[in-house]
Backbone and ligand atoms as CSV (ligand in chain L), in Angstrom:
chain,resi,resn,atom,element,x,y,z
A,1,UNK,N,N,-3.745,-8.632,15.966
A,1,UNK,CA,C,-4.063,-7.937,14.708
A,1,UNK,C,C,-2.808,-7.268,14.141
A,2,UNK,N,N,-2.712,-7.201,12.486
A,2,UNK,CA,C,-1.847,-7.001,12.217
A,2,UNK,C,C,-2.176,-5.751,11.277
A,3,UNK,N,N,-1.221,-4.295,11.286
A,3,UNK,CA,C,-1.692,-2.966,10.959
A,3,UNK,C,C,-1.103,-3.306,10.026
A,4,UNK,N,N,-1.370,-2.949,8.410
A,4,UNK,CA,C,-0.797,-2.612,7.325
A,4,UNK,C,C,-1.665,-1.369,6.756
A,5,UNK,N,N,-0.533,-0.410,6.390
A,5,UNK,CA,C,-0.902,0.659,5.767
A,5,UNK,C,C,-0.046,0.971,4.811
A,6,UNK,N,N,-0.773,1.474,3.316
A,6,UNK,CA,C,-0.488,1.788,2.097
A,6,UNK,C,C,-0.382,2.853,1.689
A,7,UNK,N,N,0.565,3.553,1.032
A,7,UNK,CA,C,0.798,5.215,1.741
A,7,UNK,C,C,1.387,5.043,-0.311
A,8,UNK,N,N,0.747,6.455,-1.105
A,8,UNK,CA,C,1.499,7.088,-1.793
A,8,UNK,C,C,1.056,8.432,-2.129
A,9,UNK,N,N,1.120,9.414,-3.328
A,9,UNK,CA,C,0.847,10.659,-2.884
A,9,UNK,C,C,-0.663,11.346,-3.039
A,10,UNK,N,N,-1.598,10.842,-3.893
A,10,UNK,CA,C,-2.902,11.025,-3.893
A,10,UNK,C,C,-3.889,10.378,-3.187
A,11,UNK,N,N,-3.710,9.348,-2.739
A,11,UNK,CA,C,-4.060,7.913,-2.439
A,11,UNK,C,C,-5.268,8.097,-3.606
A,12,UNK,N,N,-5.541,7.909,-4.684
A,12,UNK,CA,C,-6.218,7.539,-5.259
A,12,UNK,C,C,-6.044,6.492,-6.605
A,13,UNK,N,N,-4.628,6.401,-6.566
A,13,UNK,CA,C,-4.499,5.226,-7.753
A,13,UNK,C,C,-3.368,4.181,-6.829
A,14,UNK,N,N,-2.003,4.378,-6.563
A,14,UNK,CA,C,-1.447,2.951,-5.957
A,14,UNK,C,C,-1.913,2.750,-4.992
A,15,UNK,N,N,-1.713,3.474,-4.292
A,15,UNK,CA,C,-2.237,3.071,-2.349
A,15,UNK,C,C,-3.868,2.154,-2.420
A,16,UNK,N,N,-4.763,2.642,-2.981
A,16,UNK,CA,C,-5.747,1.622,-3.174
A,16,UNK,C,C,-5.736,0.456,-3.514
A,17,UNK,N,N,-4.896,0.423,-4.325
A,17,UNK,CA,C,-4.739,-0.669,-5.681
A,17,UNK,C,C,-3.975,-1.547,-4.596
A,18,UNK,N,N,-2.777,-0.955,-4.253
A,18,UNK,CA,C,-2.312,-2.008,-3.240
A,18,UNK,C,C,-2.823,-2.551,-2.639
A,19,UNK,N,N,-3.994,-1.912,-1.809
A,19,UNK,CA,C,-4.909,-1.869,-0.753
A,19,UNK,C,C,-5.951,-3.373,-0.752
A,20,UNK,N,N,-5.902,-3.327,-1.980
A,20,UNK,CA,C,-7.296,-4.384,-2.419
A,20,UNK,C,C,-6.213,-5.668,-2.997
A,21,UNK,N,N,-5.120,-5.690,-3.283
A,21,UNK,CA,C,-4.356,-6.584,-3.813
A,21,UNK,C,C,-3.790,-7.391,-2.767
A,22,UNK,N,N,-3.315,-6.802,-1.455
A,22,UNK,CA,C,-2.859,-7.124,-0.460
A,22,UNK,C,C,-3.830,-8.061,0.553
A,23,UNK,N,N,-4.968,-7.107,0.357
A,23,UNK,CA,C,-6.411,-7.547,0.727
A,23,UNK,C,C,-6.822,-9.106,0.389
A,24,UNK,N,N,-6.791,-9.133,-0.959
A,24,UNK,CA,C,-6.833,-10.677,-1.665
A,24,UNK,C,C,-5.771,-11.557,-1.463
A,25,UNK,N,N,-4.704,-10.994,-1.294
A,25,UNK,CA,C,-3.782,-12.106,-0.966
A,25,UNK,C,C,-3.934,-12.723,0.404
A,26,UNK,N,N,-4.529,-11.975,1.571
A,26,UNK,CA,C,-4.285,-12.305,2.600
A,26,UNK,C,C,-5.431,-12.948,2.522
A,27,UNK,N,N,-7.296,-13.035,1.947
A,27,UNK,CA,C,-8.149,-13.448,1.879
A,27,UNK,C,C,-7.684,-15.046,1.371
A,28,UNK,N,N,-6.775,-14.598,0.241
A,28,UNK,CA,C,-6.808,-16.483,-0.102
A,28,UNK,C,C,-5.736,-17.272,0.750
A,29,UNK,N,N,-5.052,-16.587,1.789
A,29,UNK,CA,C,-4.574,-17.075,2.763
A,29,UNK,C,C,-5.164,-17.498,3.693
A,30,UNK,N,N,-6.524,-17.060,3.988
A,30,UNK,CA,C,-7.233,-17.287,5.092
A,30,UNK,C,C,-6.737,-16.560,6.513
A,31,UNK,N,N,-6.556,-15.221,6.242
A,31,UNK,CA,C,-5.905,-14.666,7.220
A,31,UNK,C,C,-6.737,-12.828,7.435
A,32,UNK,N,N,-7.762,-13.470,7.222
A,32,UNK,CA,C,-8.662,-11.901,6.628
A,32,UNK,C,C,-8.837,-11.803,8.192
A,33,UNK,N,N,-8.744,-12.580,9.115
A,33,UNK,CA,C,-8.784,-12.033,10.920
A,33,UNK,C,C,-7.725,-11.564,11.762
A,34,UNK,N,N,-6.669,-11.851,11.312
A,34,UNK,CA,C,-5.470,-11.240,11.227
A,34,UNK,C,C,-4.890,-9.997,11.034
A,35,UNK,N,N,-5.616,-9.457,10.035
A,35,UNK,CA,C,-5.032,-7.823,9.740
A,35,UNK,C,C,-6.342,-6.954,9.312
A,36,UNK,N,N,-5.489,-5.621,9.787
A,36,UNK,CA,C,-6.511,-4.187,9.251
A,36,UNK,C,C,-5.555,-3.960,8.325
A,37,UNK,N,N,-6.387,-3.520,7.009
A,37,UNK,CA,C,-5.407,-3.155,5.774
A,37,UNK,C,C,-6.218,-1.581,5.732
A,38,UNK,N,N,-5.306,-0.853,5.356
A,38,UNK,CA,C,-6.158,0.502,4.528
A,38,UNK,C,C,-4.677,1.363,3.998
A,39,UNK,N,N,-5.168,2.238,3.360
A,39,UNK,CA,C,-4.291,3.211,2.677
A,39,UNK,C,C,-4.575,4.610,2.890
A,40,UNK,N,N,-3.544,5.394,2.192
A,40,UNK,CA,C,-3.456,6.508,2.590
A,40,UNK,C,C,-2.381,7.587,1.723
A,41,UNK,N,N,-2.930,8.959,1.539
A,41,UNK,CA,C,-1.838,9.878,0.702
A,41,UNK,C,C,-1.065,10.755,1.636
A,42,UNK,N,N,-0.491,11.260,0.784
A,42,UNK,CA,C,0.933,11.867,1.759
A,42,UNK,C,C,0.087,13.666,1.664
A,43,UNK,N,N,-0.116,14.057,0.282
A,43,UNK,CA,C,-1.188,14.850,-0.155
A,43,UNK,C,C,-2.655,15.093,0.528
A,44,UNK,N,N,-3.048,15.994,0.885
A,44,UNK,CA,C,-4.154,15.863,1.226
A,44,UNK,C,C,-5.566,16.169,-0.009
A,45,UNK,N,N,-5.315,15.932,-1.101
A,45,UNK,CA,C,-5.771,16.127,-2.506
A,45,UNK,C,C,-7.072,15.554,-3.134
A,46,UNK,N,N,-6.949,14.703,-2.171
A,46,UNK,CA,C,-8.383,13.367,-2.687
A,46,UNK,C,C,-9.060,12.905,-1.857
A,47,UNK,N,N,-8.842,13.675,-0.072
A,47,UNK,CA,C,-9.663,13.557,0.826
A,47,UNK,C,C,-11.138,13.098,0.443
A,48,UNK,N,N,-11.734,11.765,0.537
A,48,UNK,CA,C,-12.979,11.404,0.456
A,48,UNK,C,C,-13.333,10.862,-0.684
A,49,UNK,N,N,-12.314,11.086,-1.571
A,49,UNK,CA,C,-12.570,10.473,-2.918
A,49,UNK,C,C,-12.544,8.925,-3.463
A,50,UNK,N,N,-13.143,8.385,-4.393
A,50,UNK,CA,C,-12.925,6.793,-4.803
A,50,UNK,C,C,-11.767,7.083,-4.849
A,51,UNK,N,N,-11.356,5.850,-5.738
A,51,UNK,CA,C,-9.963,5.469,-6.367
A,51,UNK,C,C,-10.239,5.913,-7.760
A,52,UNK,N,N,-9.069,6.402,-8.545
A,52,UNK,CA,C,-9.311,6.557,-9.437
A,52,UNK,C,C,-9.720,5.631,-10.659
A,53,UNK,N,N,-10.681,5.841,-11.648
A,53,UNK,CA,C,-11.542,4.961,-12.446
A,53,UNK,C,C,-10.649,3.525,-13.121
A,54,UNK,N,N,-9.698,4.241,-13.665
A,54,UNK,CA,C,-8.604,2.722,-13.940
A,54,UNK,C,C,-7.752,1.984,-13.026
A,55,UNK,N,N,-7.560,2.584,-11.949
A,55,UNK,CA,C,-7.079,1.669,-10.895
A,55,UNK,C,C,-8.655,0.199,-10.208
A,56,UNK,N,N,-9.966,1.297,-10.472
A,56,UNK,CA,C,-11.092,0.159,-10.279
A,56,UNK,C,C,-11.154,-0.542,-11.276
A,57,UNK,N,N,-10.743,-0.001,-12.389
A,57,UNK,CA,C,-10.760,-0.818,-13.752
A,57,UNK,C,C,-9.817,-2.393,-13.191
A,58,UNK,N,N,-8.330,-1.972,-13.168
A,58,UNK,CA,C,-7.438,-3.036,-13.373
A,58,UNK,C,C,-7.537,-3.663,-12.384
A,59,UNK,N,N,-8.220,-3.201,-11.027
A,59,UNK,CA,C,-8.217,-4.247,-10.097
A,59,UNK,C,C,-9.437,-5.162,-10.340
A,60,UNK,N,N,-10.577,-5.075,-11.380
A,60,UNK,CA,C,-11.849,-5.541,-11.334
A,60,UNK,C,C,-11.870,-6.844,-12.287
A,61,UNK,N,N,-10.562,-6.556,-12.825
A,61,UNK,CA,C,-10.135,-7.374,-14.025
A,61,UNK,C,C,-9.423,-8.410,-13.367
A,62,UNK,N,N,-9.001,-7.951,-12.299
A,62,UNK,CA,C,-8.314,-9.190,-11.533
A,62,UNK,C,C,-9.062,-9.677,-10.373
A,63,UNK,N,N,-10.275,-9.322,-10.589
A,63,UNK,CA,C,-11.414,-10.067,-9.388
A,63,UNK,C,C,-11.533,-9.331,-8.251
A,64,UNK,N,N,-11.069,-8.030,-8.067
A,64,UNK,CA,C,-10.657,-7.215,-6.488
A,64,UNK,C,C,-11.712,-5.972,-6.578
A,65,UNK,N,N,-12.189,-5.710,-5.505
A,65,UNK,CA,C,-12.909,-4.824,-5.577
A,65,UNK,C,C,-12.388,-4.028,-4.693
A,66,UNK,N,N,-12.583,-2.644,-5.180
A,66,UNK,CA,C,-12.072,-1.011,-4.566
A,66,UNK,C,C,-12.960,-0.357,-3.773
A,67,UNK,N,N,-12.887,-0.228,-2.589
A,67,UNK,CA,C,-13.751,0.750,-2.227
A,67,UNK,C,C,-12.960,1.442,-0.856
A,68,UNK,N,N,-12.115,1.935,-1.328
A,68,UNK,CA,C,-11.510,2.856,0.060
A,68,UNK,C,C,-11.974,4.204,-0.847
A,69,UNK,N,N,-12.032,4.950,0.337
A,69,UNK,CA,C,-12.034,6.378,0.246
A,69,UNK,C,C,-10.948,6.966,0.612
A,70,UNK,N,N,-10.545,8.050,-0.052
A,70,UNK,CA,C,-9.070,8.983,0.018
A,70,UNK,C,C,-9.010,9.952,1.624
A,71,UNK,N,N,-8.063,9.465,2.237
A,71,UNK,CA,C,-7.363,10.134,3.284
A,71,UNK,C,C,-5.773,10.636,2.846
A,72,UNK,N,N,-5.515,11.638,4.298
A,72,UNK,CA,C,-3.713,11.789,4.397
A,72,UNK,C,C,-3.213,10.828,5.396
A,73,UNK,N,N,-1.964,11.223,5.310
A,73,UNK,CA,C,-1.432,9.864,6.273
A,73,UNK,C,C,-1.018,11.151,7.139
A,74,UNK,N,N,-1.089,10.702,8.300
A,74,UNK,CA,C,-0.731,11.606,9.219
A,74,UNK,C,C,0.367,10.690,10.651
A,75,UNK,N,N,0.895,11.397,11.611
A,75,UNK,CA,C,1.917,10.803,12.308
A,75,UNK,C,C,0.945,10.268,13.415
A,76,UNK,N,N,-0.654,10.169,13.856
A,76,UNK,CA,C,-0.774,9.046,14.455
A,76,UNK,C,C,-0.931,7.999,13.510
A,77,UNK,N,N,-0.671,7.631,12.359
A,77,UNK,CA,C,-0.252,6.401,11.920
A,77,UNK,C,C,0.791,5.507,12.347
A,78,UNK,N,N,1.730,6.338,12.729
A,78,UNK,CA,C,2.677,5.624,13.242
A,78,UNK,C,C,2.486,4.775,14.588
A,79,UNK,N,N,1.536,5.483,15.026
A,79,UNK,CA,C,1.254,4.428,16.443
A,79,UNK,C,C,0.040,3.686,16.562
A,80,UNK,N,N,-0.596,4.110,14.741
A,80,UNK,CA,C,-1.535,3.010,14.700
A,80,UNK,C,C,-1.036,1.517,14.296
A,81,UNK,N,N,-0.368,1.656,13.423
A,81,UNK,CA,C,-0.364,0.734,12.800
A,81,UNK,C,C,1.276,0.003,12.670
A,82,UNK,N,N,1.454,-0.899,12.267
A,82,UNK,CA,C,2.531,-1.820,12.259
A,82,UNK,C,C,3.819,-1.918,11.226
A,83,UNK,N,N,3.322,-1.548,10.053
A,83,UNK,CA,C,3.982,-1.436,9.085
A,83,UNK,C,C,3.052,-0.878,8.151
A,84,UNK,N,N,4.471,0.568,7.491
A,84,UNK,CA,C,3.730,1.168,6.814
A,84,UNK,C,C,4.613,0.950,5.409
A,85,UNK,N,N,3.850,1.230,4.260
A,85,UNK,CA,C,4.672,0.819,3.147
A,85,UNK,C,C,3.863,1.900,1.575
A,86,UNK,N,N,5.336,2.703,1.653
A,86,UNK,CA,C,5.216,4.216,0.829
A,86,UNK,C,C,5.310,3.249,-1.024
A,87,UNK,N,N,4.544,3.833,-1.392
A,87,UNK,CA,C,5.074,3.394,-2.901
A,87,UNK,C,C,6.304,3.960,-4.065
A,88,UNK,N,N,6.768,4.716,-3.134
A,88,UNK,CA,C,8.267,5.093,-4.001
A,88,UNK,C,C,8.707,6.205,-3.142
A,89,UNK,N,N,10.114,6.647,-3.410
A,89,UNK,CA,C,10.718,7.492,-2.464
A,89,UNK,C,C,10.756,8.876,-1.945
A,90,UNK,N,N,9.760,9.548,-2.925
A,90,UNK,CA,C,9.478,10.842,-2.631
A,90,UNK,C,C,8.023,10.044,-1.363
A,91,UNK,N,N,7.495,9.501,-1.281
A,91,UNK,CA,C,6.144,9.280,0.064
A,91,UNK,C,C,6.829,9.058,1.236
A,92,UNK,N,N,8.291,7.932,0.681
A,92,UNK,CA,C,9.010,7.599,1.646
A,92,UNK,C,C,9.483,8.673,3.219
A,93,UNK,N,N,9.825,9.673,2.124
A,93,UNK,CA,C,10.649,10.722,2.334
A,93,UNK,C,C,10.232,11.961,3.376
A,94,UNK,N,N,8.351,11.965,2.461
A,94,UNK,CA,C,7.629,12.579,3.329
A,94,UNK,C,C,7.421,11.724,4.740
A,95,UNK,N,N,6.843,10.414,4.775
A,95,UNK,CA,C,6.507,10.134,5.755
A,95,UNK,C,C,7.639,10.290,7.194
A,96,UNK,N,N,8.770,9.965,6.220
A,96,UNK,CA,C,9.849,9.938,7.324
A,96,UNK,C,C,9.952,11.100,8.390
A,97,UNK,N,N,9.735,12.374,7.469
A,97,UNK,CA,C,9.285,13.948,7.796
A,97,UNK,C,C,8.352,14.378,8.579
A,98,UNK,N,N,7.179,13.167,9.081
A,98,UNK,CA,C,5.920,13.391,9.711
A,98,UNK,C,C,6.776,13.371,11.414
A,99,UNK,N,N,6.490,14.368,12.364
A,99,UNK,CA,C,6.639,14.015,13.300
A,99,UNK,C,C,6.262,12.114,13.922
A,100,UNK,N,N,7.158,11.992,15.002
A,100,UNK,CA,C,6.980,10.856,15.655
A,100,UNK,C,C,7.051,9.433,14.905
A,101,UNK,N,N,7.635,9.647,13.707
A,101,UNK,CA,C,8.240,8.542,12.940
A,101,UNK,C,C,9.094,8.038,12.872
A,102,UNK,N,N,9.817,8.030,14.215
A,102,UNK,CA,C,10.939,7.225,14.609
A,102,UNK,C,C,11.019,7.092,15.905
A,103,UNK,N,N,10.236,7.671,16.423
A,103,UNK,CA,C,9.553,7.108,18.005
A,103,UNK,C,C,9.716,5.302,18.231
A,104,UNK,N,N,10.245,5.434,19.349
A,104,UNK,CA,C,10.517,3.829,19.694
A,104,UNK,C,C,8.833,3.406,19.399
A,105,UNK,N,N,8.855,2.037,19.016
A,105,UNK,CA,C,7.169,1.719,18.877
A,105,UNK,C,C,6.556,2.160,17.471
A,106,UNK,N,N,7.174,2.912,16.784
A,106,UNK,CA,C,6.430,3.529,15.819
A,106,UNK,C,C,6.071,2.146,14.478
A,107,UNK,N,N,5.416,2.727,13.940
A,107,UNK,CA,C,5.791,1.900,12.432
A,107,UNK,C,C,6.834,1.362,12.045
A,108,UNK,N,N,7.427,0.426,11.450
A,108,UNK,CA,C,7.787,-0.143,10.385
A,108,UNK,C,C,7.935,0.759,8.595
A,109,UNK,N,N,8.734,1.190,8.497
A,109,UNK,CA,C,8.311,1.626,7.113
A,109,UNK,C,C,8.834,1.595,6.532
A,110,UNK,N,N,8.713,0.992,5.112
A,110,UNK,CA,C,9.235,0.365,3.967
A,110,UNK,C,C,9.068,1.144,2.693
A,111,UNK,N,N,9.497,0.535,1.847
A,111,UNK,CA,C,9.338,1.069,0.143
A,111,UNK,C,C,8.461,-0.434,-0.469
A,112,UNK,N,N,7.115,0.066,-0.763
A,112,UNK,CA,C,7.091,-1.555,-1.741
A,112,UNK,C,C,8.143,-2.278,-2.415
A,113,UNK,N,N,8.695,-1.678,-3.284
A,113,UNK,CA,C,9.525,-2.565,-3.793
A,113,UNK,C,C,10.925,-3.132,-3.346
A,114,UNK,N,N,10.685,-2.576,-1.874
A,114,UNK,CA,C,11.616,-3.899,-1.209
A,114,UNK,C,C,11.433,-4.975,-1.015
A,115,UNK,N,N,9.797,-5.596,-1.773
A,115,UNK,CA,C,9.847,-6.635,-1.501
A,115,UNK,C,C,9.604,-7.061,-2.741
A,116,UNK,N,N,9.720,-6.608,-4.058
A,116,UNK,CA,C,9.394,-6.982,-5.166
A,116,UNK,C,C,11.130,-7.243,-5.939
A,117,UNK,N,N,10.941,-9.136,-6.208
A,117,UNK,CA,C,11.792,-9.431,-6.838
A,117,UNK,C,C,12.448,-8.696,-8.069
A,118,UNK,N,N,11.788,-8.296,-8.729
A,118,UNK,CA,C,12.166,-7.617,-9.915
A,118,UNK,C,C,11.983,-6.476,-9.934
A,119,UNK,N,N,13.135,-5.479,-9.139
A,119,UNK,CA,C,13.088,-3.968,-9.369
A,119,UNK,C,C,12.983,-3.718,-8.068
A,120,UNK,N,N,13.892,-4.350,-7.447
A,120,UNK,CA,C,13.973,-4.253,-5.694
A,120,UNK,C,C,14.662,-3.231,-5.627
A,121,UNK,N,N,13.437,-2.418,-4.482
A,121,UNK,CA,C,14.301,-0.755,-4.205
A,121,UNK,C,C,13.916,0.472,-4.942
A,122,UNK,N,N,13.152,0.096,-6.412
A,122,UNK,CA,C,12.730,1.077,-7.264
A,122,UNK,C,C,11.098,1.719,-6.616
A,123,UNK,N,N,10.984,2.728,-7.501
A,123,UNK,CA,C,9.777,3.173,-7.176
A,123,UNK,C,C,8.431,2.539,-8.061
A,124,UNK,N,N,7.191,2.334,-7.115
A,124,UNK,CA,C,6.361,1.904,-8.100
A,124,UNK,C,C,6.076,3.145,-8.873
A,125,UNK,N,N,6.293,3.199,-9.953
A,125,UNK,CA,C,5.669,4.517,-11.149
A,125,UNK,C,C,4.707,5.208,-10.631
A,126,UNK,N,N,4.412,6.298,-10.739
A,126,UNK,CA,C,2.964,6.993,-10.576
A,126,UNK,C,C,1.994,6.705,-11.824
A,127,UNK,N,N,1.386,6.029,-12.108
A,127,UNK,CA,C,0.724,6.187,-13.205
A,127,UNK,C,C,-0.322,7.322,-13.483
A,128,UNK,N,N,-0.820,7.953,-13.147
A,128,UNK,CA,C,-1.152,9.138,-12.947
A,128,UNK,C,C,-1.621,9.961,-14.021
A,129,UNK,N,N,-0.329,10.165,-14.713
A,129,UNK,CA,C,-0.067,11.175,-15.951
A,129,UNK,C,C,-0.622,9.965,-17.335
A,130,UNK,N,N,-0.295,8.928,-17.828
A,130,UNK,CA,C,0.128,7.919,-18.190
A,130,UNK,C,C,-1.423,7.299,-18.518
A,131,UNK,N,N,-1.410,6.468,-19.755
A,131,UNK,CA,C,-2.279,5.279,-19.896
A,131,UNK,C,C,-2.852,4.461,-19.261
A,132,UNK,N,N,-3.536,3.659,-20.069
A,132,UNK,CA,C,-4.146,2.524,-19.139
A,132,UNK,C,C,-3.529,1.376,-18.733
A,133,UNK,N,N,-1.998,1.487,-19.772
A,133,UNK,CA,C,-1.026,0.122,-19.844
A,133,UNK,C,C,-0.238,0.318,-18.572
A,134,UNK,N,N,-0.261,1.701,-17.987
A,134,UNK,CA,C,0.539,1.872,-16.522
A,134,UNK,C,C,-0.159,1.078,-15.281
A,135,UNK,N,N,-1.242,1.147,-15.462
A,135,UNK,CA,C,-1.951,0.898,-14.400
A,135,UNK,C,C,-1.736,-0.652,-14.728
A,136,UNK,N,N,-2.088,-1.157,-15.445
A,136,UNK,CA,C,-1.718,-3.079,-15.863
A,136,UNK,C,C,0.001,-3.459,-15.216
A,137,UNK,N,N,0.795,-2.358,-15.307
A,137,UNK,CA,C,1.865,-2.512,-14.978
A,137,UNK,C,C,2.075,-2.346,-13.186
A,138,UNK,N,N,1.458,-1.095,-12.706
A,138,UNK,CA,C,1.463,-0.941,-11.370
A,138,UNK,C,C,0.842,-2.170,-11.069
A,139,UNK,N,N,-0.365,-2.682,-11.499
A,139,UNK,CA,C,-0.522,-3.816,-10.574
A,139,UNK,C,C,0.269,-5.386,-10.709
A,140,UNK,N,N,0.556,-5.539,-11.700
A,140,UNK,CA,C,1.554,-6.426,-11.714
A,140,UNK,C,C,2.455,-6.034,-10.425
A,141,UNK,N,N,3.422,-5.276,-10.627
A,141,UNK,CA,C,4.312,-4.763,-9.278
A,141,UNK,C,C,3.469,-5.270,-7.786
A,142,UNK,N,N,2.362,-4.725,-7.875
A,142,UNK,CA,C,1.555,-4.647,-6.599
A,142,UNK,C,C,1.472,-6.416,-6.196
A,143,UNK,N,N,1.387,-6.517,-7.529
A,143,UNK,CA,C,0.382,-8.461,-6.983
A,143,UNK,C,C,1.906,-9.007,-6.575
A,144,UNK,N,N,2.863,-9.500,-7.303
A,144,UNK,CA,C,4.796,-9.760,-6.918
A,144,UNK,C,C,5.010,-9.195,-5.352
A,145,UNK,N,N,5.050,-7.904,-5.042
A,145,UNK,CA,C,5.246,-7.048,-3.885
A,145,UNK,C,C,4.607,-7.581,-2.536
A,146,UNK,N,N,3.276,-7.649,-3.102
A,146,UNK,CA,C,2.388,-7.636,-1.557
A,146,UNK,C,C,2.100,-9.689,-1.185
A,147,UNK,N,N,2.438,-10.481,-2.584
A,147,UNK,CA,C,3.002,-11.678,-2.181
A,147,UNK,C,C,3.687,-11.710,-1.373
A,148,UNK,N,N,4.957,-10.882,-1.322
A,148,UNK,CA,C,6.272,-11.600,-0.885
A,148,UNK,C,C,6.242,-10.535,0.192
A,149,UNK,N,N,5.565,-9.360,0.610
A,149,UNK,CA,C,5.203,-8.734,1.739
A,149,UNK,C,C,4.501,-9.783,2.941
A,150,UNK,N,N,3.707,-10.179,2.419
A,150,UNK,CA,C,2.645,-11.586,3.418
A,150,UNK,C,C,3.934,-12.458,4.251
A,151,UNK,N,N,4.264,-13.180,2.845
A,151,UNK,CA,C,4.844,-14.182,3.366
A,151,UNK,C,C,6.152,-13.194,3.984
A,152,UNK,N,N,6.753,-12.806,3.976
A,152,UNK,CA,C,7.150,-11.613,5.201
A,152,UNK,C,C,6.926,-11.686,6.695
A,153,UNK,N,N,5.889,-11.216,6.593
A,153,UNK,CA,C,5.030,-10.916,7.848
A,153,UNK,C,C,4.288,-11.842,8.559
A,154,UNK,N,N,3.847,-12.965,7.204
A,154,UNK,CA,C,4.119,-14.227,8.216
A,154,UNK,C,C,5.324,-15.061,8.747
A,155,UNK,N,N,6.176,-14.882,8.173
A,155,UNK,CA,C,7.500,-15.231,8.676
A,155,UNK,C,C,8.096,-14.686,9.967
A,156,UNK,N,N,7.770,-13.429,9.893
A,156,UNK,CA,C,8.178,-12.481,10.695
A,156,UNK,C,C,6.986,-12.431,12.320
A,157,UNK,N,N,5.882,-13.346,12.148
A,157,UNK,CA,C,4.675,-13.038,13.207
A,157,UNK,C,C,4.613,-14.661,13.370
A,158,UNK,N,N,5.252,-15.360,12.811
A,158,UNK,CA,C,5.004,-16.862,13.233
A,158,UNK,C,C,3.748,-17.145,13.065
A,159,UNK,N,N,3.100,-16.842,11.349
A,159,UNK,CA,C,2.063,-17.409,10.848
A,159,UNK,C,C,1.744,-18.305,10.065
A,160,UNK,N,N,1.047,-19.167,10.532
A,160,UNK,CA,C,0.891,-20.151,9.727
A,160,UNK,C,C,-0.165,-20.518,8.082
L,1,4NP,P1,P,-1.269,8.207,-6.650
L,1,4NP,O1,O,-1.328,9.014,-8.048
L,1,4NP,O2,O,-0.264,8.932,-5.789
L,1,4NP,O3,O,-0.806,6.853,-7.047
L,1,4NP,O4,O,-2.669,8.235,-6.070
L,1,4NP,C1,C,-1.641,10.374,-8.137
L,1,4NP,C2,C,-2.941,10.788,-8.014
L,1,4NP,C3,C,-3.249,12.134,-8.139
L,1,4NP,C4,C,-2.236,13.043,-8.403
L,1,4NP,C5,C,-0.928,12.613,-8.533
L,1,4NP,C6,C,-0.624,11.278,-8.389
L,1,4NP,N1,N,-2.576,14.434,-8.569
L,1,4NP,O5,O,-1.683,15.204,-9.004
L,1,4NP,O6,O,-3.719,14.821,-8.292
């Protein structure tokens, strides 16, 4: 089994969104036995909460359905799971900050857009503050990102 976890600061708009995008990619891979996906905020702000209404919006539009509930990310993540992946560099920053996050064994942890061709290294936006055209934009990022995350990790796990 393969741990992926989605980490930004509310978890209620990227970290989901990722959550369910990543989700579908690996579904039309045929690899839905393969991995635990879930997400998570750096914030403890939205404990228990949906996703926020336009992140269910833009993912519903692209056939994905939302249903995580809002957690924090905390440092047994690190020994849950396999790779963790912050959506821009202030989550980064925190997580790095969580005790036991550099413990031999720990996580993996990345920036999404290290794996996104266009705007490698940047932060995904918070859309947050922002329109409905942000959220069309975060997931674009998300769907590019968590492609080339897969094929990653299958590269990297000798999957076929
Ligand atoms: P997220 O966006 O980190 O992508 O879930 C935010 C959600 C809520 C808040 C900020 C960012 N907030 O200030 O409550």
């Amino acid at each position: 089994m393969i741990k992926v976890l989605f980490v930004c600061l509310g978890n209620i708009c990227r970290s989901p969104l990722a959550e369910g995008v990543f989700k579908q990619h690996v579904k039309e891979a045929g690899l839905e036995n393969k991995f635990l996906i879930e997400s998570a905020g750096t914030s403890g702000w939205h404990i228990d909460q949906s996703p926020d209404p336009r992140s269910i919006e833009v993912a519903k539009v692209n056939g994905i359905h939302l249903d995580s509930l809002g957690r924090k990310a905390i440092s047994m993540d690190f020994e849950l799971f396999d790779y963790i992946i912050a959506m821009d560099y202030n989550n980064f920053s925190d997580l790095k900050n969580l005790p036991g996050s550099s413990k031999d064994g720990a996580a993996k942890l990345y920036l999404m857009r290290d794996f996104d061709d266009l705007g490698k290294g940047e932060d995904v936006p918070d859309p947050y503050y922002g329109g409905d055209d942000g959220f069309v934009h975060v997931y674009e990022i998300l769907d590019r990102s968590c492609q080339n995350l897969l094929n990653e990790i299958k590269k990297t796990h000798s999957i076929k």
